[in-house]
C-alpha positions, 0 to 999 in steps of 0.5 A, spaced: 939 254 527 934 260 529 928 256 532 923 260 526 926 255 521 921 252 517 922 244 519 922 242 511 929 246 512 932 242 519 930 236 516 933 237 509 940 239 513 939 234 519 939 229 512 946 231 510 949 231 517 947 224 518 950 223 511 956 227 514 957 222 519 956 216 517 962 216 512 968 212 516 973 218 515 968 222 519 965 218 523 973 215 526 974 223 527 970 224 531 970 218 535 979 220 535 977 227 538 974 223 543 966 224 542 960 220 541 957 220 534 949 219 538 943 219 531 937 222 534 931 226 529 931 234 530 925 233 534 928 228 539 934 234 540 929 238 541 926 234 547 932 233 549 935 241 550 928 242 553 929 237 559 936 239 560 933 247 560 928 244 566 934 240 569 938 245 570 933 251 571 931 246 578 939 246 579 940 253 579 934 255 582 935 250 588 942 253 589 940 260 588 946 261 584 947 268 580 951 270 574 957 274 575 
């Protein structure tokens, strides 16, 4: 979702999800596809995406790679 939404929005639909996964049927789905269902709160997420944005911004970097 946009990163401007009001955090009482991302918790209410972090919420739901979590709801959503934690039903058996659902959560046996996503395992079969072959994922992992990983419960972390919107502001771990968030810490996370910003730490592989840095890992992977070094990467780029350091190997000078371009896009075509």
């Amino acid at each position: 979702m946009p990163s401007a939404t009001p955090r009482a929005i991302v918790r209410n639909i972090h919420a739901d999800s979590v709801k959503a996964v934690n039903l058996p049927d659902v959560r046996s789905r996503i395992m079969e596809l072959g994922n992992e269902v990983i419960g972390s709160t919107p502001e771990e997420f968030d810490a996370f995406v910003a730490d592989e944005i840095k890992r992977w911004n070094k990467v780029i970097t350091e190997k000078g790679i371009r896009a075509e």
